[in-house]
N, CA, C and O atoms as a GROMACS GRO file, in nm:
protein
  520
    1UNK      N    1   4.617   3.033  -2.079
    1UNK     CA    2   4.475   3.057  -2.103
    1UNK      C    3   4.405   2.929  -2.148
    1UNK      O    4   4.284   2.916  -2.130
    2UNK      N    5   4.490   2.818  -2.217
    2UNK     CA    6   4.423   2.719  -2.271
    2UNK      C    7   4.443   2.640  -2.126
    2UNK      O    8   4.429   2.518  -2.129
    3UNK      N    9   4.457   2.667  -2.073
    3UNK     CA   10   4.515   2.536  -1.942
    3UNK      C   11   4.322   2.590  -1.877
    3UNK      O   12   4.226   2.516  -1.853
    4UNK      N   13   4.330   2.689  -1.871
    4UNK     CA   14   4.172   2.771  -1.766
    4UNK      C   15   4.123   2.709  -1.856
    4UNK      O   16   4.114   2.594  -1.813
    5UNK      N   17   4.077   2.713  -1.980
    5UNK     CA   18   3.951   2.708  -2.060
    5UNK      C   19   3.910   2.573  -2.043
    5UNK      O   20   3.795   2.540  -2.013
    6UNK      N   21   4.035   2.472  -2.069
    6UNK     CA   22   4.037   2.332  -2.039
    6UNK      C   23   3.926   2.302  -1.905
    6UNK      O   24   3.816   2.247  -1.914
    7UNK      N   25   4.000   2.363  -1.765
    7UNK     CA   26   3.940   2.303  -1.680
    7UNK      C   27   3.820   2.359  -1.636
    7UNK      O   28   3.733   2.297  -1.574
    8UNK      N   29   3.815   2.476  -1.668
    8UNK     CA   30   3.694   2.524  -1.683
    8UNK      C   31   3.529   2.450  -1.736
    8UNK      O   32   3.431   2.422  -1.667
    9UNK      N   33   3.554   2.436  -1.890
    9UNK     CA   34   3.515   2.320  -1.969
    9UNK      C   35   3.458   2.198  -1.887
    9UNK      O   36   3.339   2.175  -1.865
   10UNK      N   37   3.573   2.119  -1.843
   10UNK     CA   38   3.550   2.016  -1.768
   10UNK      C   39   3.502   1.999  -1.676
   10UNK      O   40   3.468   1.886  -1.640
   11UNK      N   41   3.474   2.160  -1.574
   11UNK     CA   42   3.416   2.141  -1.458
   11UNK      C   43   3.332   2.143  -1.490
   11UNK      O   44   3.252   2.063  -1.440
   12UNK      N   45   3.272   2.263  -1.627
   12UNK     CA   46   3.110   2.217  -1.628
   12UNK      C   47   3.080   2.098  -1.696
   12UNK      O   48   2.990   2.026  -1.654
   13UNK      N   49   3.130   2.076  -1.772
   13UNK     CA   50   3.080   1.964  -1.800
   13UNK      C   51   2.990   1.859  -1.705
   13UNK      O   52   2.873   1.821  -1.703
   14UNK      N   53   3.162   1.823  -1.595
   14UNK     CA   54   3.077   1.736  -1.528
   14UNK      C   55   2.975   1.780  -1.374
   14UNK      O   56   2.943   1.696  -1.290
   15UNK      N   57   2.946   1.903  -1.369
   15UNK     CA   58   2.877   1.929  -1.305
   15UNK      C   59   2.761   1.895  -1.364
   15UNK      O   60   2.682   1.821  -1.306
   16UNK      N   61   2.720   1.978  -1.571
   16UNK     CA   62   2.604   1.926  -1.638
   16UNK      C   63   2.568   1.768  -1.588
   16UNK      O   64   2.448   1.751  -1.564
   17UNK      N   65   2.641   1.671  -1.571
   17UNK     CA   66   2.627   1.542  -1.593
   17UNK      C   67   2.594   1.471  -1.453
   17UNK      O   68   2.544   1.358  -1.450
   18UNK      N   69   2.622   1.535  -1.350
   18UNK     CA   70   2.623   1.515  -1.225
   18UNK      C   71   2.468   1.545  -1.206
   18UNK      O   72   2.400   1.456  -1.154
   19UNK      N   73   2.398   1.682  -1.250
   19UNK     CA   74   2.276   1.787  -1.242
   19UNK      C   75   2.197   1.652  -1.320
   19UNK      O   76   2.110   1.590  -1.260
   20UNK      N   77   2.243   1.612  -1.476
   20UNK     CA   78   2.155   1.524  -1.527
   20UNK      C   79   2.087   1.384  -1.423
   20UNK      O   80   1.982   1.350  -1.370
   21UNK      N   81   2.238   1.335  -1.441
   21UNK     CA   82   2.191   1.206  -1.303
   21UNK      C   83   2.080   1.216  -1.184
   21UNK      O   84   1.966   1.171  -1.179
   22UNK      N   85   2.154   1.290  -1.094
   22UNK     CA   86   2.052   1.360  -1.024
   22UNK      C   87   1.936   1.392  -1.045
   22UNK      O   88   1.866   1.392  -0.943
   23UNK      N   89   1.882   1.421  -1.143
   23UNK     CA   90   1.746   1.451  -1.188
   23UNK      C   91   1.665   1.330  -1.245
   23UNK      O   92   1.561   1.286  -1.197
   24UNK      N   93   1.720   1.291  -1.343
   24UNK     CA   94   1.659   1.189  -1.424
   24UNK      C   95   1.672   1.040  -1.372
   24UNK      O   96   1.583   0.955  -1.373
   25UNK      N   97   1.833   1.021  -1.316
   25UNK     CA   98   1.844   0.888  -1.286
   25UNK      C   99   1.820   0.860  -1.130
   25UNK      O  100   1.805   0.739  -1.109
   26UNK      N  101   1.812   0.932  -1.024
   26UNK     CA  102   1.880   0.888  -0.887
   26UNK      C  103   1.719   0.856  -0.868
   26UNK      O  104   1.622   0.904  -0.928
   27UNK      N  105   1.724   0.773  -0.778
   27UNK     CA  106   1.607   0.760  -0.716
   27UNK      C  107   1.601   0.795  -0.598
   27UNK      O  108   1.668   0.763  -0.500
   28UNK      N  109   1.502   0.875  -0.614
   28UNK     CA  110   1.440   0.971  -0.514
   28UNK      C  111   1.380   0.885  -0.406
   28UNK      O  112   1.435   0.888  -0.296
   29UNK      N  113   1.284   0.814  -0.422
   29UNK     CA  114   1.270   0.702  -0.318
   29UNK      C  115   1.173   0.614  -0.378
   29UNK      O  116   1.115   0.657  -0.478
   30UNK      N  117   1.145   0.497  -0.334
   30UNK     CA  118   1.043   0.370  -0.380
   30UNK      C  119   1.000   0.303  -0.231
   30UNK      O  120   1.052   0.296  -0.120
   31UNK      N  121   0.909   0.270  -0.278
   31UNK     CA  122   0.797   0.172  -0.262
   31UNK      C  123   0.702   0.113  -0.300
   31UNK      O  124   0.693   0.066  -0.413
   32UNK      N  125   0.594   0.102  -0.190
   32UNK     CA  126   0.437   0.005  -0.260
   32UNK      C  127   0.329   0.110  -0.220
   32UNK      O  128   0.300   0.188  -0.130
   33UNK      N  129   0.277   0.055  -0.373
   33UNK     CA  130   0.071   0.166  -0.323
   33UNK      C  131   0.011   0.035  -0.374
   33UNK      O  132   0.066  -0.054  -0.438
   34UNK      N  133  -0.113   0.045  -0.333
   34UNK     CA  134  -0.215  -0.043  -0.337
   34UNK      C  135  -0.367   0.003  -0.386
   34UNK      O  136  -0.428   0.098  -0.338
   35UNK      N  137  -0.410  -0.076  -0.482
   35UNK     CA  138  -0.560   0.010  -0.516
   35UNK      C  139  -0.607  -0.054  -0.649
   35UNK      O  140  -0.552  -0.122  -0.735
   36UNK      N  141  -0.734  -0.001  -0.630
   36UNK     CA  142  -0.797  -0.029  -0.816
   36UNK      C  143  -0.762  -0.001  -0.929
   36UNK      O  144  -0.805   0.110  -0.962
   37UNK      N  145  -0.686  -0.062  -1.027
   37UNK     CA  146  -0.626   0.000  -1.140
   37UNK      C  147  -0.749   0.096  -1.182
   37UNK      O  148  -0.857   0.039  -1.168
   38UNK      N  149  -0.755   0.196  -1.218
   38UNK     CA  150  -0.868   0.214  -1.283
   38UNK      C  151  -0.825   0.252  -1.443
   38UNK      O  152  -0.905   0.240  -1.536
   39UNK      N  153  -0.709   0.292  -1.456
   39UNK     CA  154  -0.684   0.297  -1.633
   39UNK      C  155  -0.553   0.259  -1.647
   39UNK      O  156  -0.470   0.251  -1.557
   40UNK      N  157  -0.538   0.236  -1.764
   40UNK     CA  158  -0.383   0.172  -1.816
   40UNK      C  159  -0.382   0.192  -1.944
   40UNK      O  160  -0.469   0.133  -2.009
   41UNK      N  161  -0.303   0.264  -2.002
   41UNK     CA  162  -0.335   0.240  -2.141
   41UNK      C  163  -0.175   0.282  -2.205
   41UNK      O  164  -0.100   0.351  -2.137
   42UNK      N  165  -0.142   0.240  -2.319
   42UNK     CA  166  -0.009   0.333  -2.386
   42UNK      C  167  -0.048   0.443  -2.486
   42UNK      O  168  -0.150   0.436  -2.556
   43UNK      N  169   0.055   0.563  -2.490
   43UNK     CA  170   0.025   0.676  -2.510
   43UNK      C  171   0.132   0.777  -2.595
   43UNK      O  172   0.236   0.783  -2.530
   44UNK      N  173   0.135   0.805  -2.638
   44UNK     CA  174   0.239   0.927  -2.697
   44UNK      C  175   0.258   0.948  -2.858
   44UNK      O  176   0.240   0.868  -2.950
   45UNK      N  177   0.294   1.065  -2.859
   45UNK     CA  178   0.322   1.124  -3.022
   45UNK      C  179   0.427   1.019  -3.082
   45UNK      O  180   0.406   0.936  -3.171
   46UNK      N  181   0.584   1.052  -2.987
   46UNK     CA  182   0.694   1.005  -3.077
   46UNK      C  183   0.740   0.872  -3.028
   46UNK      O  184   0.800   0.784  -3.090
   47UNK      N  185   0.683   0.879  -2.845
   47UNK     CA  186   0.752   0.811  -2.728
   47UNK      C  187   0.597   0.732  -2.699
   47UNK      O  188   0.499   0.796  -2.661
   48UNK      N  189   0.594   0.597  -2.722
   48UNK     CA  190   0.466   0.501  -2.683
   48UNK      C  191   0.494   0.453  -2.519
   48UNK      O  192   0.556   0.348  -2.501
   49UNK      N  193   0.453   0.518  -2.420
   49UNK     CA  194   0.395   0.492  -2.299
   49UNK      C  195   0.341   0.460  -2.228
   49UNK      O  196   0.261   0.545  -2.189
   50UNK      N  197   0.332   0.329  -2.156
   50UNK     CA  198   0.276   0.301  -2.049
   50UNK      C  199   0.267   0.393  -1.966
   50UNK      O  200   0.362   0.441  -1.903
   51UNK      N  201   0.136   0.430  -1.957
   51UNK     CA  202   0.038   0.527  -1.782
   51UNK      C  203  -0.041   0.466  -1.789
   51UNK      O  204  -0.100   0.410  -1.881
   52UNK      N  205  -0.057   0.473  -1.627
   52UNK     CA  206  -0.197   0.397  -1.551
   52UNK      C  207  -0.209   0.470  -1.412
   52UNK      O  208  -0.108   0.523  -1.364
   53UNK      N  209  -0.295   0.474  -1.364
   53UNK     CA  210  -0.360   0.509  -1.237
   53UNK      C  211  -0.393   0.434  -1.155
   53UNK      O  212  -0.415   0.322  -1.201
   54UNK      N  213  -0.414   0.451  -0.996
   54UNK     CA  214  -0.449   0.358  -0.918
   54UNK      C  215  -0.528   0.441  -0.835
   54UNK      O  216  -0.500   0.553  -0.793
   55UNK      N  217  -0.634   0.373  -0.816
   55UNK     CA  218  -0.755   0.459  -0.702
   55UNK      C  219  -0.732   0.399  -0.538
   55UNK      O  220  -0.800   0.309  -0.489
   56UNK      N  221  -0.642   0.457  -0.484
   56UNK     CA  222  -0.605   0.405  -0.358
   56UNK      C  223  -0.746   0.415  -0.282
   56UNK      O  224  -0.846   0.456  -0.341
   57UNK      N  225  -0.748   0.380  -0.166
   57UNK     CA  226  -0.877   0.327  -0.066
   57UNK      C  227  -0.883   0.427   0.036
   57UNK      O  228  -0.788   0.430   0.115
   58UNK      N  229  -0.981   0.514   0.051
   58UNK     CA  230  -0.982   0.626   0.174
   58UNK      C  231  -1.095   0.616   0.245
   58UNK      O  232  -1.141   0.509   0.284
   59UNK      N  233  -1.154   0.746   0.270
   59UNK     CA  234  -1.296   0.808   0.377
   59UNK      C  235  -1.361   0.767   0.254
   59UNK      O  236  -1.343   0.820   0.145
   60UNK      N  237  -1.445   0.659   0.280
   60UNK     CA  238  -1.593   0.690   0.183
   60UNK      C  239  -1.655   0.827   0.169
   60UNK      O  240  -1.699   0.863   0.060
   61UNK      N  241  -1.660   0.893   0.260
   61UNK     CA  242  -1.713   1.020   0.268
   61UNK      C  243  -1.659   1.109   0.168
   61UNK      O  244  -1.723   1.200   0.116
   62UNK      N  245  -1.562   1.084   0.148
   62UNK     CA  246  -1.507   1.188   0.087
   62UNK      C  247  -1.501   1.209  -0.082
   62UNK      O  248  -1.469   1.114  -0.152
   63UNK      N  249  -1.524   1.300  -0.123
   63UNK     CA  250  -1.584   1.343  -0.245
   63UNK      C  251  -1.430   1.295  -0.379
   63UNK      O  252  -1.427   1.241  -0.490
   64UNK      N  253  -1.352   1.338  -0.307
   64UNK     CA  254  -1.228   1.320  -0.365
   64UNK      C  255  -1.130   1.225  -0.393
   64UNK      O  256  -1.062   1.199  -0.294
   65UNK      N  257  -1.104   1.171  -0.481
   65UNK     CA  258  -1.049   0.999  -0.423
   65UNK      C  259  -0.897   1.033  -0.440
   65UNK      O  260  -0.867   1.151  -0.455
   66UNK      N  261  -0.799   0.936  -0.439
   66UNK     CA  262  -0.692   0.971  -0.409
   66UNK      C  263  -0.575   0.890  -0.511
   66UNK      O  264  -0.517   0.785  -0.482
   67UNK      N  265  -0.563   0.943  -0.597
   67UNK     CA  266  -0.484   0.875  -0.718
   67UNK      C  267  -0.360   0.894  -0.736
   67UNK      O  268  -0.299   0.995  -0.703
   68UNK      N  269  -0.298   0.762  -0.808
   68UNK     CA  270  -0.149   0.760  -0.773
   68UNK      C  271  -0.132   0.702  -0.920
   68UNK      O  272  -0.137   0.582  -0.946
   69UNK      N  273  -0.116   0.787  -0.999
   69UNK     CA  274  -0.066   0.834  -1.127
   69UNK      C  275   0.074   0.754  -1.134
   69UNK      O  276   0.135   0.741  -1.028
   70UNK      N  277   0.142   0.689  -1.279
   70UNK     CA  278   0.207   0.645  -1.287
   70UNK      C  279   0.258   0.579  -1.431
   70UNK      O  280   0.186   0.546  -1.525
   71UNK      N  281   0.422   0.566  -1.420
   71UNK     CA  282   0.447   0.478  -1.594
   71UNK      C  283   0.483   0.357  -1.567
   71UNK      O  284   0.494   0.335  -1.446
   72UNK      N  285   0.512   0.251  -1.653
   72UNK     CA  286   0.563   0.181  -1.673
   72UNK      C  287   0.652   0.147  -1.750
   72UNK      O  288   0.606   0.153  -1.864
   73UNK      N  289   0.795   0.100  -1.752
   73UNK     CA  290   0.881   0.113  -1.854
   73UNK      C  291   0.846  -0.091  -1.918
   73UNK      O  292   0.807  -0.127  -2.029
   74UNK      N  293   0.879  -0.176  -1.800
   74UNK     CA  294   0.868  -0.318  -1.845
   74UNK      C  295   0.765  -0.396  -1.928
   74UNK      O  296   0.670  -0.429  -1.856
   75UNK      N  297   0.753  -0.433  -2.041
   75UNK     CA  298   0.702  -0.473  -2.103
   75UNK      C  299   0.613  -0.584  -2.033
   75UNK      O  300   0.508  -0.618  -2.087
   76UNK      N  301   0.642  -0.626  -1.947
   76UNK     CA  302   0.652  -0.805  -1.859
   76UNK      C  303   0.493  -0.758  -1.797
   76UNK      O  304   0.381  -0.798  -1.827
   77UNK      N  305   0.550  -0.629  -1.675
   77UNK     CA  306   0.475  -0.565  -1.554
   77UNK      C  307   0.376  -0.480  -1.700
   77UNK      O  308   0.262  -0.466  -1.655
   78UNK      N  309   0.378  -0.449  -1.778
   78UNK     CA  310   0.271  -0.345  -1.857
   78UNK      C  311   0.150  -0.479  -1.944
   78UNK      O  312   0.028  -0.473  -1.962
   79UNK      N  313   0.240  -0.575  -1.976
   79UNK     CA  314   0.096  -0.696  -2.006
   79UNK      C  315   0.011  -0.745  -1.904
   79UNK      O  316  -0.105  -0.783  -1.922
   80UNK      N  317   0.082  -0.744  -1.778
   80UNK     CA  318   0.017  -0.797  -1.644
   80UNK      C  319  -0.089  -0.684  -1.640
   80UNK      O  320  -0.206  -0.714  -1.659
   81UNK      N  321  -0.062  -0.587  -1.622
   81UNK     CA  322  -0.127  -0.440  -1.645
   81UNK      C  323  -0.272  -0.477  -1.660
   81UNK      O  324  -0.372  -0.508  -1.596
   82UNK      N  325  -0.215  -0.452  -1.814
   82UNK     CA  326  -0.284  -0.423  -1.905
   82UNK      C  327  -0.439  -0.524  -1.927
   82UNK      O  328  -0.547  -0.487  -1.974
   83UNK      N  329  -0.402  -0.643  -1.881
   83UNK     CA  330  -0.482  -0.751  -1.788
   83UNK      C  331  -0.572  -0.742  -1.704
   83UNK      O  332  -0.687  -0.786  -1.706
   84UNK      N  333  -0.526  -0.692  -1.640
   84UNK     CA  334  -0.621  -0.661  -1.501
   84UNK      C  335  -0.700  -0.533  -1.466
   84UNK      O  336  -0.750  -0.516  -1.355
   85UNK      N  337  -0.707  -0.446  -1.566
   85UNK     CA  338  -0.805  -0.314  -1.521
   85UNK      C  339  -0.922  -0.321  -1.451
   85UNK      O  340  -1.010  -0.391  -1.502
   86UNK      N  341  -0.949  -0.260  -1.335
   86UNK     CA  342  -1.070  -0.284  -1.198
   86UNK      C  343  -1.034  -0.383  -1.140
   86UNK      O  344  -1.132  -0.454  -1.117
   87UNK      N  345  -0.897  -0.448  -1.087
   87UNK     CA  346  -0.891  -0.520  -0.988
   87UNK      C  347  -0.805  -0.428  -0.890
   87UNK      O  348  -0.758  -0.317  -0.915
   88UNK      N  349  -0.796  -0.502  -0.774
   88UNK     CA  350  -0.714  -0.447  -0.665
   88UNK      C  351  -0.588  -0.502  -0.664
   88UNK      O  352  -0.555  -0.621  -0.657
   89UNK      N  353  -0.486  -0.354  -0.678
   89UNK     CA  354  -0.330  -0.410  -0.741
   89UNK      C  355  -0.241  -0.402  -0.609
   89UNK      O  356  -0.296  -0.327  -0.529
   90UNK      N  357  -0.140  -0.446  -0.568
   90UNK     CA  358  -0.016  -0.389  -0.469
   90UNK      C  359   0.096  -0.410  -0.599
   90UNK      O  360   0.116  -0.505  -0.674
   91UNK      N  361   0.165  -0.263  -0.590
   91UNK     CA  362   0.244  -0.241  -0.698
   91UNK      C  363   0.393  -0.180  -0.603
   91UNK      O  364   0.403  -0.119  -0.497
   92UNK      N  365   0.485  -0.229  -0.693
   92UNK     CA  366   0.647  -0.164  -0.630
   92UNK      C  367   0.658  -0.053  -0.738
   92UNK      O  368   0.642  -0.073  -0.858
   93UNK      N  369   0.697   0.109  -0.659
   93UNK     CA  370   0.751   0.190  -0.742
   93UNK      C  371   0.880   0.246  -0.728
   93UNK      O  372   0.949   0.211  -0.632
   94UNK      N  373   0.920   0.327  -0.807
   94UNK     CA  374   1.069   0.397  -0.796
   94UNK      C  375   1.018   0.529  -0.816
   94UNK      O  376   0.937   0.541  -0.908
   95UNK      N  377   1.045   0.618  -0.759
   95UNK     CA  378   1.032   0.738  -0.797
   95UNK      C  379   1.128   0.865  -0.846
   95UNK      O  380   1.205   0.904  -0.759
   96UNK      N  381   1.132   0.925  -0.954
   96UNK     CA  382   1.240   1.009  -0.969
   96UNK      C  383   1.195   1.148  -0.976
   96UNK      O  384   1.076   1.180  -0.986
   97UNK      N  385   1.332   1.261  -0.969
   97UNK     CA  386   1.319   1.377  -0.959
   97UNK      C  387   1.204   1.469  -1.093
   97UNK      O  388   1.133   1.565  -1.065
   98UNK      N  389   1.217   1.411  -1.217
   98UNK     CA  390   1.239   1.423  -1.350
   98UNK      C  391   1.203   1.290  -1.445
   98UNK      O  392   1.246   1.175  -1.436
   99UNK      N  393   1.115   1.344  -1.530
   99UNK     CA  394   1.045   1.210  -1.571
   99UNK      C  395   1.130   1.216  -1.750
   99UNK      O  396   1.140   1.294  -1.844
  100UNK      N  397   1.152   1.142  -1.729
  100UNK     CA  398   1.196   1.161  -1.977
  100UNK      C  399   1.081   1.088  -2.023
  100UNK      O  400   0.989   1.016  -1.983
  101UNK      N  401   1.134   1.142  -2.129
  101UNK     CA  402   1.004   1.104  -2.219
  101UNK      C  403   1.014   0.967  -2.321
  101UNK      O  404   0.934   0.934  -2.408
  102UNK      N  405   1.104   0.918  -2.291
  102UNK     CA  406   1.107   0.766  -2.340
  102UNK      C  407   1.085   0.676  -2.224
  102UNK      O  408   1.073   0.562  -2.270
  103UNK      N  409   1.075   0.676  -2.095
  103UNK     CA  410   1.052   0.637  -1.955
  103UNK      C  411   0.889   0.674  -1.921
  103UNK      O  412   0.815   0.597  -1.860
  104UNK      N  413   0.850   0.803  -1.971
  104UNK     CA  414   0.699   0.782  -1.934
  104UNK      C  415   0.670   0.936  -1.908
  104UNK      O  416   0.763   1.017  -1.904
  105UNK      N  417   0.557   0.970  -1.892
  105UNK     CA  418   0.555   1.119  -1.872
  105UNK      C  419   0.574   1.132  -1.730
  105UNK      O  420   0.613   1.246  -1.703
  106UNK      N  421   0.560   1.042  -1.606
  106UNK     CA  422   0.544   1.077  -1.489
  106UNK      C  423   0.676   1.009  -1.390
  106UNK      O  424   0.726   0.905  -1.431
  107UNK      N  425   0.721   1.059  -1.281
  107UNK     CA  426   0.838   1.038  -1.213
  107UNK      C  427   0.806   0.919  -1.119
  107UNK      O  428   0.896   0.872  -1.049
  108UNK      N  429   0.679   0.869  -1.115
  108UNK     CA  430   0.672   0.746  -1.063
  108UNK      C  431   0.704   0.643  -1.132
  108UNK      O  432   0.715   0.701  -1.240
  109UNK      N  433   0.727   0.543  -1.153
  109UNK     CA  434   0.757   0.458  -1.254
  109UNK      C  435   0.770   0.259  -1.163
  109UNK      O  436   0.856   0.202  -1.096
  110UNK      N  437   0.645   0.224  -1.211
  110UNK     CA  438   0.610   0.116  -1.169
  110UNK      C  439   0.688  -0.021  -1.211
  110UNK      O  440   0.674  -0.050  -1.330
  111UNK      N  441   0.747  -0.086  -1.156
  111UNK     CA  442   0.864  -0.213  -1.188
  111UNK      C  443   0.848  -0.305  -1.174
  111UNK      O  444   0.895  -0.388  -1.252
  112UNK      N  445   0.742  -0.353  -1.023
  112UNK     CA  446   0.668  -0.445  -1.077
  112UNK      C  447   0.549  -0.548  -0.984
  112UNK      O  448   0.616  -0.578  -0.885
  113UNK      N  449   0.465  -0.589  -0.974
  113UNK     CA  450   0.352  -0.665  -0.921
  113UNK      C  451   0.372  -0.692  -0.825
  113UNK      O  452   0.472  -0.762  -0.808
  114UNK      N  453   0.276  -0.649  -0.684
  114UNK     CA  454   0.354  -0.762  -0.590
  114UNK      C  455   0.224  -0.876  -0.571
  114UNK      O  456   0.226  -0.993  -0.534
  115UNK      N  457   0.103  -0.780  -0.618
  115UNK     CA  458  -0.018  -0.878  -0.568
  115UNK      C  459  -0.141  -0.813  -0.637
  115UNK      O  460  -0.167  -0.700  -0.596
  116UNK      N  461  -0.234  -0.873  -0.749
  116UNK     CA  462  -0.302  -0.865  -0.805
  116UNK      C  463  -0.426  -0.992  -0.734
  116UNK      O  464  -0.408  -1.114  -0.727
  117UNK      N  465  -0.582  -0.890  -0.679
  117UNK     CA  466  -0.683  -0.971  -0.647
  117UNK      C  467  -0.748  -0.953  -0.742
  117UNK      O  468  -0.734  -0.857  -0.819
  118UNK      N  469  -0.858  -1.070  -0.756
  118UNK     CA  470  -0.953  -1.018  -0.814
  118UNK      C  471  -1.106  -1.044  -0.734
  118UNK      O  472  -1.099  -1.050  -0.611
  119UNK      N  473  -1.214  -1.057  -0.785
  119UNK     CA  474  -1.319  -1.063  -0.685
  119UNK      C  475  -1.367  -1.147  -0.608
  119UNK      O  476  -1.424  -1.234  -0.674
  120UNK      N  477  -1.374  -1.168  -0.486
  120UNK     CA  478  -1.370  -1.284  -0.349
  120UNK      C  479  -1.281  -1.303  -0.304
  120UNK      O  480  -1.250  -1.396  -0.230
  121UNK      N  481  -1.194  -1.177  -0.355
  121UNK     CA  482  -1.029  -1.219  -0.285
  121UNK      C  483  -0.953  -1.346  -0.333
  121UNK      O  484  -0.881  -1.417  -0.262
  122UNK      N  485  -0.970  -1.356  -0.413
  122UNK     CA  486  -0.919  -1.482  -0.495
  122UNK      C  487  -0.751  -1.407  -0.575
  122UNK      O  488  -0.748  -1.324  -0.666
  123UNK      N  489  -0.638  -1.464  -0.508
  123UNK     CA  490  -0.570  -1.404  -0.533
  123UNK      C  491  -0.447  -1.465  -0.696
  123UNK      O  492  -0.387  -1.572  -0.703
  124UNK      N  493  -0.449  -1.341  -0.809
  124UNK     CA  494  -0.410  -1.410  -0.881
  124UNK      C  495  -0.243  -1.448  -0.890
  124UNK      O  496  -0.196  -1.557  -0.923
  125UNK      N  497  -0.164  -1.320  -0.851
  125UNK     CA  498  -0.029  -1.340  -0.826
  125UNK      C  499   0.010  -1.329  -0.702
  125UNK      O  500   0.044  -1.217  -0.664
  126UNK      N  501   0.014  -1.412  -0.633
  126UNK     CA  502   0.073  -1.454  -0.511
  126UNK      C  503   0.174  -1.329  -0.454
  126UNK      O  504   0.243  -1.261  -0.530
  127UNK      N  505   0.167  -1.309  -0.292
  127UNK     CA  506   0.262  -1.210  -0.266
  127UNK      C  507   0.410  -1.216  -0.279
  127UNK      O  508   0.448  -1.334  -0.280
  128UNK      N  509   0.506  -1.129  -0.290
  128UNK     CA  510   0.652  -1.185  -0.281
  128UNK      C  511   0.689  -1.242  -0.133
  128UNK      O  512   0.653  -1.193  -0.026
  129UNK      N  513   0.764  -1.352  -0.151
  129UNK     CA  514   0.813  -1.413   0.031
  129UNK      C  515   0.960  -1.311  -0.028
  129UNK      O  516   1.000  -1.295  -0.143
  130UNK      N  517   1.005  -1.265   0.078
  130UNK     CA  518   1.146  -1.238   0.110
  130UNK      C  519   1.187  -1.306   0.211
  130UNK      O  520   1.303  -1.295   0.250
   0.00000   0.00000   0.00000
């Protein structure tokens, strides 16, 4: 009976831990959005957070604009940030299943700059060459 309970135990266990990963750590997928910062600010009761928003570029017509909500964990990418509110950003994200709350409230999670304009197209951080 102690031999079952054992592996029993252990399977959940690492199923719990497998379920955690999966949720919190795997990345779901990444890339780039592009747009007007329009807010940035840090935030929280216990957990101090970088969120910011980006007003991506659509139909003028359209009443609704199209925002791409987001955290920041890097201190580096959240001063750059925090810098530039109302310019036009190209940003790299990661996205996860499950957001924690020392990571940010939201499952996007921004890592880092690829190209910050500001007005006349005067560009301040250069694009990445790969």
């Amino acid at each position: 009976m102690k031999k079952f309970a054992w592996s029993a135990t252990t399977i959940v266990l690492l199923v719990l831990i497998g379920f955690i990963y999966w949720r919190y750590y795997f990345v779901y997928s990444e890339g780039t959005k592009a747009g007007i910062l329009n807010t940035f600010q840090q935030k929280g009761f216990v957990f101090k957070t970088y969120e910011g928003n980006l007003i991506q570029s659509g139909f003028k017509a359209n009443v609704q604009s199209n925002e791409f909500v987001f955290s920041v964990v890097d201190e580096k990418v959240a001063e750059v940030l925090n810098q530039n509110s109302g310019r036009e950003i190209n940003v790299h994200y990661k996205r996860y299943l499950g957001a924690l709350p020392w990571r940010g409230v939201e499952k996007y999670i921004v890592d880092s700059i690829l190209e910050v304009r500001g007005l006349g197209n005067e560009t301040i951080i250069a694009p990445k060459q790969h």
